[in-house]
N, CA, C and O atoms as a GROMACS GRO file, in nm:
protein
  608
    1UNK      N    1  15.623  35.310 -10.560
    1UNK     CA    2  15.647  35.224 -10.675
    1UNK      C    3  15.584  35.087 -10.650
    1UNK      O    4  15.594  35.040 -10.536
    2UNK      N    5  15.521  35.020 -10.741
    2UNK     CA    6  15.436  34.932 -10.721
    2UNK      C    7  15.539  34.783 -10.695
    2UNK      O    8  15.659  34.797 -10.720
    3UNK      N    9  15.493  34.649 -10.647
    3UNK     CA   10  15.560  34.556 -10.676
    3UNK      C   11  15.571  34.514 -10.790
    3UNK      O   12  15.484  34.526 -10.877
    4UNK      N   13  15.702  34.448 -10.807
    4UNK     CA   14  15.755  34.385 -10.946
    4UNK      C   15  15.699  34.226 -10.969
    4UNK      O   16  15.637  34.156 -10.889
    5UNK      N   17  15.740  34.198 -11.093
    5UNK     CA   18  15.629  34.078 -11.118
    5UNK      C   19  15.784  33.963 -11.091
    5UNK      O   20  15.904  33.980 -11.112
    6UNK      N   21  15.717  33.872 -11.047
    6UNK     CA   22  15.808  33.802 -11.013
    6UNK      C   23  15.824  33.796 -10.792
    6UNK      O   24  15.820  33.685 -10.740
    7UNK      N   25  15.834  33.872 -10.738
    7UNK     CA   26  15.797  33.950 -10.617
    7UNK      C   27  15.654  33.863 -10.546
    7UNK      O   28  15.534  33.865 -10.573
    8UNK      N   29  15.721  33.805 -10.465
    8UNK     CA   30  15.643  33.725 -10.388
    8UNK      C   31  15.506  33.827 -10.301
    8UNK      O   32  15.538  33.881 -10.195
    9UNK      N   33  15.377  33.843 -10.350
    9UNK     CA   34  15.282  33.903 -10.322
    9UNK      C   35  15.311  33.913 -10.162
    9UNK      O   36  15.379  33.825 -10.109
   10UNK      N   37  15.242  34.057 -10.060
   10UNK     CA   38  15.305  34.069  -9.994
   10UNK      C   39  15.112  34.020  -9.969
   10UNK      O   40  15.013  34.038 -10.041
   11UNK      N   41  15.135  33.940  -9.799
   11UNK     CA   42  15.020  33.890  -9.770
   11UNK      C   43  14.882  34.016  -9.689
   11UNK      O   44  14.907  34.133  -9.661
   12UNK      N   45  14.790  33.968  -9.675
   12UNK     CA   46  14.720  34.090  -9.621
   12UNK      C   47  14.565  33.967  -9.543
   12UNK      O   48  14.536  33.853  -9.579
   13UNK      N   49  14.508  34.041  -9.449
   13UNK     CA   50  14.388  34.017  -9.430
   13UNK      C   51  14.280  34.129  -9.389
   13UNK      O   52  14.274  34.189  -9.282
   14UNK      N   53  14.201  34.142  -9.496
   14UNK     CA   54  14.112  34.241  -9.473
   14UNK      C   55  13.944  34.156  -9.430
   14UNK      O   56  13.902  34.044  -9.401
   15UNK      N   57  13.893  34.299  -9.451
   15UNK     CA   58  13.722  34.255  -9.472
   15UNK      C   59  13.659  34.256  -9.537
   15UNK      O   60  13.667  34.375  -9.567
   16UNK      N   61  13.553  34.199  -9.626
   16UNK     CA   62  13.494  34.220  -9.736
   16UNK      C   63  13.363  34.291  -9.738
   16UNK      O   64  13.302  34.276  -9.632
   17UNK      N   65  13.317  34.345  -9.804
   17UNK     CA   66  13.149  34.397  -9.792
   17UNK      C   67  13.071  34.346  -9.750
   17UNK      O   68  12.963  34.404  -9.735
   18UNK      N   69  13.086  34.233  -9.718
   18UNK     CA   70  13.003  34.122  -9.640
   18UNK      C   71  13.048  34.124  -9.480
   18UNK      O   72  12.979  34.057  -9.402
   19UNK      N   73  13.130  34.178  -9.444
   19UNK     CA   74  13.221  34.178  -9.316
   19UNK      C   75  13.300  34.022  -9.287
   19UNK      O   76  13.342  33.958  -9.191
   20UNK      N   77  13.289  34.009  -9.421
   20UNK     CA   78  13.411  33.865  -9.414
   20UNK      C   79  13.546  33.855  -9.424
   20UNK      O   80  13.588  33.929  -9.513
   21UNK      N   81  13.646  33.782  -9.360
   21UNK     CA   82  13.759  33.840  -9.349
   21UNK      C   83  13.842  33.757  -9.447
   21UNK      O   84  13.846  33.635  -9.439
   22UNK      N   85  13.905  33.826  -9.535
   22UNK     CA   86  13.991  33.756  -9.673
   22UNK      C   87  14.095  33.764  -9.642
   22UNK      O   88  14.124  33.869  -9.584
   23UNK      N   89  14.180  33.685  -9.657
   23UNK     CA   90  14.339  33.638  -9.658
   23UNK      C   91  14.387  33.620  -9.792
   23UNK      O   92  14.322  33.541  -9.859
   24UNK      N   93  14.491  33.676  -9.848
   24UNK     CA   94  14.558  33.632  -9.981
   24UNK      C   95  14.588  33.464  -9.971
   24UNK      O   96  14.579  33.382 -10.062
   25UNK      N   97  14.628  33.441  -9.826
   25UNK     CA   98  14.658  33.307  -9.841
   25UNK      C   99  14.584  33.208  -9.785
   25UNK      O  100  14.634  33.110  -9.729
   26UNK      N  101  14.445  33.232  -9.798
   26UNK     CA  102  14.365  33.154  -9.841
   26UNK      C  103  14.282  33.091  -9.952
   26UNK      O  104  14.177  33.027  -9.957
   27UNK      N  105  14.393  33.150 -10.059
   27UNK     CA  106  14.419  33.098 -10.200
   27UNK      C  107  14.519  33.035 -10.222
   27UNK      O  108  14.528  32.980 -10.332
   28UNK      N  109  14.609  33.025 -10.141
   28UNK     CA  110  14.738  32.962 -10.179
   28UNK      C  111  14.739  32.793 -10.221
   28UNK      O  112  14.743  32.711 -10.129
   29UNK      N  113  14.737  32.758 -10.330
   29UNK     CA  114  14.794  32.635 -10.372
   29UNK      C  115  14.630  32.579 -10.456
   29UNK      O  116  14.608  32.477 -10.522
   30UNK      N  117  14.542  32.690 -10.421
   30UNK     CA  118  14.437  32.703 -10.478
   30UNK      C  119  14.346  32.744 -10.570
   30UNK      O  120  14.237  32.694 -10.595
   31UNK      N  121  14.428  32.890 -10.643
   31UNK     CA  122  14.358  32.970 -10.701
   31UNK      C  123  14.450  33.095 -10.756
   31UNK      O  124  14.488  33.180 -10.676
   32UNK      N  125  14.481  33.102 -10.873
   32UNK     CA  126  14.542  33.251 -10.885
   32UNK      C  127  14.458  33.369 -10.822
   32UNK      O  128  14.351  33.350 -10.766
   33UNK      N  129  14.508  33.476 -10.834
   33UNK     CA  130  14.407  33.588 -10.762
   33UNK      C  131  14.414  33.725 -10.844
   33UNK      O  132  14.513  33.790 -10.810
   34UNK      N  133  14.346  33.778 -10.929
   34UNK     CA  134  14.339  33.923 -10.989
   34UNK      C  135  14.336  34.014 -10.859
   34UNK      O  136  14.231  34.041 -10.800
   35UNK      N  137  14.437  34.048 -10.828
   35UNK     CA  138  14.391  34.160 -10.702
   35UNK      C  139  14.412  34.275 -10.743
   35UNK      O  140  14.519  34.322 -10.780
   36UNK      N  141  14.284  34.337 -10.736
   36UNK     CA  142  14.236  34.482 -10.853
   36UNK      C  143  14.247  34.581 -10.738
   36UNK      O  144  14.191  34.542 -10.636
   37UNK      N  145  14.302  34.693 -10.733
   37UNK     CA  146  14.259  34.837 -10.637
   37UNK      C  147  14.234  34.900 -10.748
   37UNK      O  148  14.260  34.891 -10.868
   38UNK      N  149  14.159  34.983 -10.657
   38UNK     CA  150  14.084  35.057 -10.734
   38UNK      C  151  14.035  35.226 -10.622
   38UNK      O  152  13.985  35.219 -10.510
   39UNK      N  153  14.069  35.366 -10.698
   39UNK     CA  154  14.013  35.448 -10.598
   39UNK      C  155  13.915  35.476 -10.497
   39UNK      O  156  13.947  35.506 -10.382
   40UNK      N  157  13.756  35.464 -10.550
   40UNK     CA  158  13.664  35.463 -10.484
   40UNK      C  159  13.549  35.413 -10.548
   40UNK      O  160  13.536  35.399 -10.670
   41UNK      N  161  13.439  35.377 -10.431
   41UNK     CA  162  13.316  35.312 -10.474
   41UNK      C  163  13.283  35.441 -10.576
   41UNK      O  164  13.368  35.530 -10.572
   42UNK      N  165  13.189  35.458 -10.652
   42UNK     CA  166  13.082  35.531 -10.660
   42UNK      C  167  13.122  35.614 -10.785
   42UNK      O  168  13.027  35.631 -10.861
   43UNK      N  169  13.210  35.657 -10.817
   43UNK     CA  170  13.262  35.726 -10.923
   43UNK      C  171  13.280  35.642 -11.022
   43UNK      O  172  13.294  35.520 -11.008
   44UNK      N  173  13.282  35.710 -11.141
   44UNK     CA  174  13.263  35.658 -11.269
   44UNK      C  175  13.343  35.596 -11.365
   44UNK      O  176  13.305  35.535 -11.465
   45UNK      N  177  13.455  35.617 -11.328
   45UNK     CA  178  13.594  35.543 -11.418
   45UNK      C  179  13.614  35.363 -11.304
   45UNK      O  180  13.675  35.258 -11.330
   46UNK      N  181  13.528  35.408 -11.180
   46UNK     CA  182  13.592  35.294 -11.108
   46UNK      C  183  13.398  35.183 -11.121
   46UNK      O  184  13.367  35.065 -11.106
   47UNK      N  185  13.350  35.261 -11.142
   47UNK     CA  186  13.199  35.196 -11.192
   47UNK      C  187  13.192  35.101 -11.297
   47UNK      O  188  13.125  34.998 -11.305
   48UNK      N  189  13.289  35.164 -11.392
   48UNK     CA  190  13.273  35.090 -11.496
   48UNK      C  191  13.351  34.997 -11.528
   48UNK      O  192  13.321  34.908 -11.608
   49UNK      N  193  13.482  35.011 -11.460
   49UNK     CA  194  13.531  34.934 -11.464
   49UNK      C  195  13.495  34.789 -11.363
   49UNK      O  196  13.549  34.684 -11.398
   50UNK      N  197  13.420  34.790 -11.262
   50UNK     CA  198  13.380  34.663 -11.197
   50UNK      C  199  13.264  34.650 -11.274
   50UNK      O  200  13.256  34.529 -11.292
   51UNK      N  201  13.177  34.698 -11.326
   51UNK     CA  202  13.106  34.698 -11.373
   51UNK      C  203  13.136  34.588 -11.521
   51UNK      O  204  13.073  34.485 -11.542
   52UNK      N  205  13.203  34.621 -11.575
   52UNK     CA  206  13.299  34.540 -11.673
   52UNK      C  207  13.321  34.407 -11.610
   52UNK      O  208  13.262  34.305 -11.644
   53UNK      N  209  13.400  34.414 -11.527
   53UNK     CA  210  13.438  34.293 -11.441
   53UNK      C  211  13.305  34.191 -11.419
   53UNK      O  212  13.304  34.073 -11.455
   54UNK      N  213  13.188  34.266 -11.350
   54UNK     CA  214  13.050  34.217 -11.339
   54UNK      C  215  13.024  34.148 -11.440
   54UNK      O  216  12.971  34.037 -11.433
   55UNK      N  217  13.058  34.207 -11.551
   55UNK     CA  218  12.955  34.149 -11.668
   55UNK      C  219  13.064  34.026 -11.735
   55UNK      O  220  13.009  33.957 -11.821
   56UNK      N  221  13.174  33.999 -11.713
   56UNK     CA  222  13.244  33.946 -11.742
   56UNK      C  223  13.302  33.821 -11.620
   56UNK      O  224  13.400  33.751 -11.646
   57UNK      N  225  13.245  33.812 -11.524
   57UNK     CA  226  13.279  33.774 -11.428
   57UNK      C  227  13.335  33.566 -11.411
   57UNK      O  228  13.427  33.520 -11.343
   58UNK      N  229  13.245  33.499 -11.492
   58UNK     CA  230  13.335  33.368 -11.498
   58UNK      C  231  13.450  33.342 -11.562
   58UNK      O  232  13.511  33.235 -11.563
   59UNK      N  233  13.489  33.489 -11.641
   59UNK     CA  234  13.657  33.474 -11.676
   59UNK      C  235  13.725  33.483 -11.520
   59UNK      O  236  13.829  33.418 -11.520
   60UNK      N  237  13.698  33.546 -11.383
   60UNK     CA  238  13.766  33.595 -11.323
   60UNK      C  239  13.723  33.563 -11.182
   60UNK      O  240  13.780  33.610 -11.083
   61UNK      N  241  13.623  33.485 -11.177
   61UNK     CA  242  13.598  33.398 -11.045
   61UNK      C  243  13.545  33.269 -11.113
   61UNK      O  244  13.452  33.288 -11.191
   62UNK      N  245  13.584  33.146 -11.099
   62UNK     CA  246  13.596  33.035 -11.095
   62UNK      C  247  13.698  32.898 -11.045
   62UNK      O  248  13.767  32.912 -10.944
   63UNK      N  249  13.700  32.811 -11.096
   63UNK     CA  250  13.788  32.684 -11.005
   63UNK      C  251  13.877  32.743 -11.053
   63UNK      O  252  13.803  32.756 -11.150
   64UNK      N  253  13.995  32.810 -11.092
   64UNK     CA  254  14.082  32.840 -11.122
   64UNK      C  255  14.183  32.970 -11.041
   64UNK      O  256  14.300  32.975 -11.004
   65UNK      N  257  14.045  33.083 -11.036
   65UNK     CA  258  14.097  33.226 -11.043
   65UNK      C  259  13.990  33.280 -10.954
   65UNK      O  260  13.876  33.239 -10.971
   66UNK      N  261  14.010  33.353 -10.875
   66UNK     CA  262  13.911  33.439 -10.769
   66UNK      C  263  13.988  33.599 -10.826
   66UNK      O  264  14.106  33.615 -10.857
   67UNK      N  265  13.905  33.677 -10.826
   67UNK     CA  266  13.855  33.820 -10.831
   67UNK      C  267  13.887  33.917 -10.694
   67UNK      O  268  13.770  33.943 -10.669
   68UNK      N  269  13.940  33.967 -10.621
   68UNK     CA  270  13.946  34.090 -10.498
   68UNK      C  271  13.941  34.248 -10.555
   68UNK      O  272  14.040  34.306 -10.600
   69UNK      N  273  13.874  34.277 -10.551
   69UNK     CA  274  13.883  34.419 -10.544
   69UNK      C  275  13.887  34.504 -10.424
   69UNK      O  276  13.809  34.492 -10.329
   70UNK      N  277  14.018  34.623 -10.436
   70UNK     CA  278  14.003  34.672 -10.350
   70UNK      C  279  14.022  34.825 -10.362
   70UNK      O  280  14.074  34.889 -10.454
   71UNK      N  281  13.941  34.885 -10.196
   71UNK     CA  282  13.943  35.027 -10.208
   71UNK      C  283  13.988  35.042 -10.067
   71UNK      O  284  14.033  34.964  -9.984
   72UNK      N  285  13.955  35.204 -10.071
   72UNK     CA  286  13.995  35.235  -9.914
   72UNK      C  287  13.866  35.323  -9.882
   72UNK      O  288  13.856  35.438  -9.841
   73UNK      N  289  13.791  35.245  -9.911
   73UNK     CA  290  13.603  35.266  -9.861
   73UNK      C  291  13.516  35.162  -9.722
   73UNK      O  292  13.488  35.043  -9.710
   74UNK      N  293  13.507  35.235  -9.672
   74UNK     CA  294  13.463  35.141  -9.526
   74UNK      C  295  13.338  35.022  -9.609
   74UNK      O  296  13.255  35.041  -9.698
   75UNK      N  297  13.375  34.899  -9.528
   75UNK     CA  298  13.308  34.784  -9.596
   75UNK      C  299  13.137  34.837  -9.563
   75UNK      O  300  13.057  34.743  -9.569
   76UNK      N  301  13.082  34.963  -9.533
   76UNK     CA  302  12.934  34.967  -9.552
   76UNK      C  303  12.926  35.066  -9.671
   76UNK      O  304  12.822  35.081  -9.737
   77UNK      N  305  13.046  35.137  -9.697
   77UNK     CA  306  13.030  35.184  -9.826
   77UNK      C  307  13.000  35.105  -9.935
   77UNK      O  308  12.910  35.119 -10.018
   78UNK      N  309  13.110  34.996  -9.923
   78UNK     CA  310  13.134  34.879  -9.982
   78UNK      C  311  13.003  34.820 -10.004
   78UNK      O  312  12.955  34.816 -10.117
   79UNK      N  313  12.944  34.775  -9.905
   79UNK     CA  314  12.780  34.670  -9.943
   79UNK      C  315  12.688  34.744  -9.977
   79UNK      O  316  12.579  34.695 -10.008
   80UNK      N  317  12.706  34.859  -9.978
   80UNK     CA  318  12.564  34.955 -10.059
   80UNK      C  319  12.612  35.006 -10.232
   80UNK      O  320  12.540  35.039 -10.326
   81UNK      N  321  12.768  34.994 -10.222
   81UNK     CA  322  12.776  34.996 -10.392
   81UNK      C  323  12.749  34.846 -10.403
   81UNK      O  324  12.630  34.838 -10.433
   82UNK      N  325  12.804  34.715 -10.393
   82UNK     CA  326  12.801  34.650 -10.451
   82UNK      C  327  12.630  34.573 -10.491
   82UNK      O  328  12.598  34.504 -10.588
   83UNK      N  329  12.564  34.609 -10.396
   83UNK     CA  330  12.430  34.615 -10.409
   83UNK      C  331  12.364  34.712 -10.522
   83UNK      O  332  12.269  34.685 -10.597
   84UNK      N  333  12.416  34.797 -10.517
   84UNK     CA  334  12.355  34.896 -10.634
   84UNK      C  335  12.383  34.881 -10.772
   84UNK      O  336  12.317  34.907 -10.873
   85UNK      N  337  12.543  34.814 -10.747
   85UNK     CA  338  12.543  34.775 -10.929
   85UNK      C  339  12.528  34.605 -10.943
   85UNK      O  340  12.563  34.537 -11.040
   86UNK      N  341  12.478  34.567 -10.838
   86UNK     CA  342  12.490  34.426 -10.876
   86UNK      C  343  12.655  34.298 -10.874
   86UNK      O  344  12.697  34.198 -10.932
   87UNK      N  345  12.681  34.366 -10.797
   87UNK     CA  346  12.873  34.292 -10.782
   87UNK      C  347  12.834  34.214 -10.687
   87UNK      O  348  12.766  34.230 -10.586
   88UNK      N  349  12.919  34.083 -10.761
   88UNK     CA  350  12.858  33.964 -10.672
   88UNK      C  351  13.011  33.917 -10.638
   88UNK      O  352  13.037  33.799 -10.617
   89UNK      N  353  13.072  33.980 -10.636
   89UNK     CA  354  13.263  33.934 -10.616
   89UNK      C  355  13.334  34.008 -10.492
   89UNK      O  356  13.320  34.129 -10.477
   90UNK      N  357  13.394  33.947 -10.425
   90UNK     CA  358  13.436  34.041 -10.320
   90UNK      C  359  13.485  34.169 -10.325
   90UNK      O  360  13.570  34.184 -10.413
   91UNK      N  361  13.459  34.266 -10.259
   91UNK     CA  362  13.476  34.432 -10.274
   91UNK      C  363  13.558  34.444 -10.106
   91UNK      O  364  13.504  34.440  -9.995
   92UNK      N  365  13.687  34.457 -10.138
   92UNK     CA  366  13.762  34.419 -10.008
   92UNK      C  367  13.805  34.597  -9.940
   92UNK      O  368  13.853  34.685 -10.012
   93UNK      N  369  13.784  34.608  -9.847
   93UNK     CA  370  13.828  34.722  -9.796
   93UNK      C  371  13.970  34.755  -9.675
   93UNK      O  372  14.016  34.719  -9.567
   94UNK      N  373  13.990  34.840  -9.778
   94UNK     CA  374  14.199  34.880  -9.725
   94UNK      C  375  14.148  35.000  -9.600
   94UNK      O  376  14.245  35.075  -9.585
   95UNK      N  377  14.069  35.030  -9.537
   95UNK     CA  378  14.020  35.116  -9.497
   95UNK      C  379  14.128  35.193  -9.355
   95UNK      O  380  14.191  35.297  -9.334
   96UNK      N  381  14.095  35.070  -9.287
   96UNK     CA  382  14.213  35.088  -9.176
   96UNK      C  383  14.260  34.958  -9.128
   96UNK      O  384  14.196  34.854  -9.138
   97UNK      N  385  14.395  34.973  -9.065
   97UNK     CA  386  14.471  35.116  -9.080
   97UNK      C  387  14.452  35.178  -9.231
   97UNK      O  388  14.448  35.089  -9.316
   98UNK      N  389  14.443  35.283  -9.274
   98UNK     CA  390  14.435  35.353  -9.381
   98UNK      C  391  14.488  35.329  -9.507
   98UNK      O  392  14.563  35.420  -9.543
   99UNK      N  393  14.472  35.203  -9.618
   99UNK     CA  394  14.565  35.250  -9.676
   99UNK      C  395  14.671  35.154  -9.689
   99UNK      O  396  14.750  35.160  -9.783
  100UNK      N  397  14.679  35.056  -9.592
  100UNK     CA  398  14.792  34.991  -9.546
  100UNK      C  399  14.857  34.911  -9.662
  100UNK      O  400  14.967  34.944  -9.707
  101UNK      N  401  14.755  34.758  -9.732
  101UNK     CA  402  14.755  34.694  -9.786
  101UNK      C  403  14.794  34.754  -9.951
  101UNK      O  404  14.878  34.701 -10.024
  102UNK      N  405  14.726  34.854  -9.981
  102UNK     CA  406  14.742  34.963 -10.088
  102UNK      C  407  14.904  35.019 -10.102
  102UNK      O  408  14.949  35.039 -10.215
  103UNK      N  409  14.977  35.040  -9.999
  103UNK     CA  410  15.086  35.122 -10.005
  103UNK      C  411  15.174  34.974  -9.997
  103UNK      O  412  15.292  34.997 -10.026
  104UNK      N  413  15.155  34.857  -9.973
  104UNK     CA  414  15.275  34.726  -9.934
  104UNK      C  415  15.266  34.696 -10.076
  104UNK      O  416  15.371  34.639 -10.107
  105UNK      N  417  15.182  34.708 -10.187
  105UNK     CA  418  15.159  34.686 -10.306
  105UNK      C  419  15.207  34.804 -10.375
  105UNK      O  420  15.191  34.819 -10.496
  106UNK      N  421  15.269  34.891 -10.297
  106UNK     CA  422  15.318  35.023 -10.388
  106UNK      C  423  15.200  35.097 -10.469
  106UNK      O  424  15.235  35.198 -10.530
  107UNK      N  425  15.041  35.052 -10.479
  107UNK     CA  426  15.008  35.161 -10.526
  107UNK      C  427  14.922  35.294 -10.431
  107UNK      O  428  14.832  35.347 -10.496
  108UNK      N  429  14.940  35.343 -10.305
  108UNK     CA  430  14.871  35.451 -10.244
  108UNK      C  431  14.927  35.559 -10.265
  108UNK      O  432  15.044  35.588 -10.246
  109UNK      N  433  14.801  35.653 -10.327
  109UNK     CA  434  14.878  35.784 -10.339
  109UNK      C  435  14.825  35.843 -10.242
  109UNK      O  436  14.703  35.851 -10.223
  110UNK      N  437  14.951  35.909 -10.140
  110UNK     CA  438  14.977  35.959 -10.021
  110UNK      C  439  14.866  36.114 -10.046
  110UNK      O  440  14.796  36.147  -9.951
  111UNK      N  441  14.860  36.196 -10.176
  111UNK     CA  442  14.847  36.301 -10.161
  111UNK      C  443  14.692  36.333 -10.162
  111UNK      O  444  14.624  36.426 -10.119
  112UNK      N  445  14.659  36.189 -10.245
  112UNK     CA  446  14.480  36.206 -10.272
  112UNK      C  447  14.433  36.099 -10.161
  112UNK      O  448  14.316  36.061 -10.170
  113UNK      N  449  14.502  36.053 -10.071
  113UNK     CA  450  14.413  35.936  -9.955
  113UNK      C  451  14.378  35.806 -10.025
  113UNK      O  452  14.306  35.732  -9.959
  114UNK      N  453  14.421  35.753 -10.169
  114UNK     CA  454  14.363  35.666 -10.214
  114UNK      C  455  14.415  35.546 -10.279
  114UNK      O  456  14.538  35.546 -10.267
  115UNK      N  457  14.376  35.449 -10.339
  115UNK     CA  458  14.486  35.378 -10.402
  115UNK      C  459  14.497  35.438 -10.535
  115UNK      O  460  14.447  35.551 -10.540
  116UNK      N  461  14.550  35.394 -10.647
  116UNK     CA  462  14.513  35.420 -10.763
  116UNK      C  463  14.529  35.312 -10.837
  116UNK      O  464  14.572  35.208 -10.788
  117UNK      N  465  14.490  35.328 -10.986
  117UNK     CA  466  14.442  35.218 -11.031
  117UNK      C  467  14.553  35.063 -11.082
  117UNK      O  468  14.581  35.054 -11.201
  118UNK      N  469  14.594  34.981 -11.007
  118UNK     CA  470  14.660  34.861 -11.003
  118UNK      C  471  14.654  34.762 -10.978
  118UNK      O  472  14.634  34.711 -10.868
  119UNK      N  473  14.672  34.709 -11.088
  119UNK     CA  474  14.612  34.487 -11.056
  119UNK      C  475  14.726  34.432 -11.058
  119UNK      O  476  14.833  34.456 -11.114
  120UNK      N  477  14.683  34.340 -10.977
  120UNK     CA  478  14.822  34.237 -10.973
  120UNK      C  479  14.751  34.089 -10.973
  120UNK      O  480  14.665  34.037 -10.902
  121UNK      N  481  14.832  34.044 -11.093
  121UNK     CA  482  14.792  33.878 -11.111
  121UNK      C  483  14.893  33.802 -11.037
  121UNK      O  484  15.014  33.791 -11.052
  122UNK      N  485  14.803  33.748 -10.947
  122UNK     CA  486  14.943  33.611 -10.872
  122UNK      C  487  14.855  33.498 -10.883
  122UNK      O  488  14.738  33.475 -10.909
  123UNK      N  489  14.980  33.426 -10.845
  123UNK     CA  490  14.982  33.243 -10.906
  123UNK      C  491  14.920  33.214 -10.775
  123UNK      O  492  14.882  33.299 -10.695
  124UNK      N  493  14.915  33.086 -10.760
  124UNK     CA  494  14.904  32.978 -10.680
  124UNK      C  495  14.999  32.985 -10.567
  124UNK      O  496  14.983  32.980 -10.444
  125UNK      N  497  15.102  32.998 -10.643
  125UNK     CA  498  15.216  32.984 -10.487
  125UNK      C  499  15.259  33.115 -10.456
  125UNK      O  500  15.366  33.122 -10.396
  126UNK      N  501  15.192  33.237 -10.485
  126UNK     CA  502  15.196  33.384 -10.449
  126UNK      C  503  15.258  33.415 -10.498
  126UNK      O  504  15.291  33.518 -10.439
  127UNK      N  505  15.335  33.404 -10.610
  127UNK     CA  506  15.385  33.527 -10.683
  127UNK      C  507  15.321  33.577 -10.815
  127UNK      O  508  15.259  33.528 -10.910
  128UNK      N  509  15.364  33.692 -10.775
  128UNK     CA  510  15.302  33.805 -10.899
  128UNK      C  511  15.347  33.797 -10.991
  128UNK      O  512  15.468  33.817 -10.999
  129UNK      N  513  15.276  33.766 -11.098
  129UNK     CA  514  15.305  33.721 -11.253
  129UNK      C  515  15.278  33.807 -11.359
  129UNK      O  516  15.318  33.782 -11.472
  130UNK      N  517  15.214  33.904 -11.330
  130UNK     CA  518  15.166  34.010 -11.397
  130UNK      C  519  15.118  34.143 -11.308
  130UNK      O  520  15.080  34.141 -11.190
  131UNK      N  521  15.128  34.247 -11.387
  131UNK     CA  522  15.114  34.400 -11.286
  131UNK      C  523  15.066  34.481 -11.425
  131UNK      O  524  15.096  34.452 -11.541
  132UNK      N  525  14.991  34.579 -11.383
  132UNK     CA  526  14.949  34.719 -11.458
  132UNK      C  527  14.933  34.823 -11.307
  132UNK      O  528  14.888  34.790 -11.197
  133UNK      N  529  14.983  34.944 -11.347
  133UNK     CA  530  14.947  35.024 -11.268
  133UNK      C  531  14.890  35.146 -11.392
  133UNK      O  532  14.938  35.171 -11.502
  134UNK      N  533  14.776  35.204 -11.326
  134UNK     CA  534  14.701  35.332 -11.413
  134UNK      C  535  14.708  35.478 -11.360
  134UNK      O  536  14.755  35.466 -11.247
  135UNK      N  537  14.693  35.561 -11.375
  135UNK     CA  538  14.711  35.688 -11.308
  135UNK      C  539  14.497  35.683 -11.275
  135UNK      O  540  14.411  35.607 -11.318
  136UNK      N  541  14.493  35.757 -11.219
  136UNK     CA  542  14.311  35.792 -11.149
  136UNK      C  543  14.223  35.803 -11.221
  136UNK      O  544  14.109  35.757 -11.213
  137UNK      N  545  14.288  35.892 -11.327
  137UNK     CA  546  14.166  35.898 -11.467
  137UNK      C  547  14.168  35.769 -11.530
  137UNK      O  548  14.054  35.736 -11.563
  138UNK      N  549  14.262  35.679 -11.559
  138UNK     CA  550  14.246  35.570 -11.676
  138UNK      C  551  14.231  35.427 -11.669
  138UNK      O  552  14.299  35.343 -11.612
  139UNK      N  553  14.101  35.416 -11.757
  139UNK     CA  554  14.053  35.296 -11.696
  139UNK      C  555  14.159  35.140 -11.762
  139UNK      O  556  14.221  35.157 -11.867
  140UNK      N  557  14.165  35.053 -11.718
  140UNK     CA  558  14.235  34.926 -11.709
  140UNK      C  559  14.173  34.913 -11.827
  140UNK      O  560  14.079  34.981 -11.869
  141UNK      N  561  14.261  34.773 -11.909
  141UNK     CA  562  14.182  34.723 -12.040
  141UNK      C  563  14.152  34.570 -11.953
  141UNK      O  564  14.247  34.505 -11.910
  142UNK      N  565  14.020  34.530 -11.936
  142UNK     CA  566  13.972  34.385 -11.913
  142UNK      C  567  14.071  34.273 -11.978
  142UNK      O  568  14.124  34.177 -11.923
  143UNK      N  569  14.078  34.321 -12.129
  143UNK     CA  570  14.109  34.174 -12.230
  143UNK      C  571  14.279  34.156 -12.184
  143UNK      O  572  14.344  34.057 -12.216
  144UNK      N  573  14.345  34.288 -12.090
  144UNK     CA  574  14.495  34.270 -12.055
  144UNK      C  575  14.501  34.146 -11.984
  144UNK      O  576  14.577  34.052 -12.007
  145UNK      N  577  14.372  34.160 -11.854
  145UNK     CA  578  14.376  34.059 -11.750
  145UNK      C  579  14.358  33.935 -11.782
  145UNK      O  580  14.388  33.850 -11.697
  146UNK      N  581  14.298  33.884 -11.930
  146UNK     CA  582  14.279  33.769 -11.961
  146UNK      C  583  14.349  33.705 -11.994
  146UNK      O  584  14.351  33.586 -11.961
  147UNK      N  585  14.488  33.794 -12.121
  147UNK     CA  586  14.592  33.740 -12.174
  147UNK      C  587  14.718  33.682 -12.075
  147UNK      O  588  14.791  33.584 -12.079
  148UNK      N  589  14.700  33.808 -11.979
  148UNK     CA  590  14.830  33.787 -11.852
  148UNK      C  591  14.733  33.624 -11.733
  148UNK      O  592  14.777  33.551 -11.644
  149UNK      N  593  14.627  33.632 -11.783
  149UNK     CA  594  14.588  33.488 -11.691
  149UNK      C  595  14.583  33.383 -11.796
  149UNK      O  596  14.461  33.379 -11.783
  150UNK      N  597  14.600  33.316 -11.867
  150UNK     CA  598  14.611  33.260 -11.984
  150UNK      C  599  14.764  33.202 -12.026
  150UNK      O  600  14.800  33.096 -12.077
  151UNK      N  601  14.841  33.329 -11.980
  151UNK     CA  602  14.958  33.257 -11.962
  151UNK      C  603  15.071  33.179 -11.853
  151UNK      O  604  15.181  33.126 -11.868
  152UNK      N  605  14.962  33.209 -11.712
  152UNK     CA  606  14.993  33.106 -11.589
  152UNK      C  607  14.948  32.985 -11.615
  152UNK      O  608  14.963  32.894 -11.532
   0.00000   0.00000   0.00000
């Protein structure tokens, strides 16, 4: 079950496709954060949806708001999609331990190895202000993430 809104974001430090290492709370007091999971690079419901994101991208990285996406794709999977479609936003990888960061957020499904599809909008001072969770097939609506950031 995913976290509730309100639910102080649980912290994490991964790596990015760049092999850079991201901290949730190195946004803190700085930046809300869309933190998007997402199943896997390369497939098509999760293509289009960063892909979306891509093309839309100064709603969702600027002085305000930074962008994370994440999978449980090793960060060289990671820099050869984001190279291929052009993603210029961090592509963060849950890789190992397996999964980890994905399941403290309540969305890993244990049975397919993966996350599935869940954003979480947090504030400034880490809490989660907004949540969608999707089942694997269905893609997120963009214009949700704008309204739920609009009203922090």
């Amino acid at each position: 079950m995913a976290i509730e809104v309100g639910t102080k974001a649980p912290e994490f430090e991964l790596k990015d496709n760049h092999g850079r290492t991201v901290k949730l709370s190195d946004f803190r007091g700085e930046k809300n954060v869309v933190l998007l999971f997402y199943p896997f690079a390369f497939t098509g419901v999760c293509t289009g949806e960063l892909c979306e994101l891509r093309d839309n991208l100064p709603k969702f990285v600027n002085d305000d708001t930074q962008l994370l996406a994440v999978s449980n794709d090793s960060i060289h999977t990671l820099r050869v999609f984001a190279e291929q479609e052009g993603l210029e936003y961090p592509l963060v990888s849950d890789f190992w331990p397996h999964g980890e960061v994905s399941r403290a957020y309540g969305v890993f499904d244990e049975d397919k190895g993966c996350a599935v599809r869940g954003t979480f909008i947090i504030d400034k001072e880490g809490v989660v202000r907004w949540t969608v969770v999707n089942a694997l097939p269905d893609a997120r609506d963009l214009n949700e993430y704008l309204k739920a950031l609009d009203t922090i």
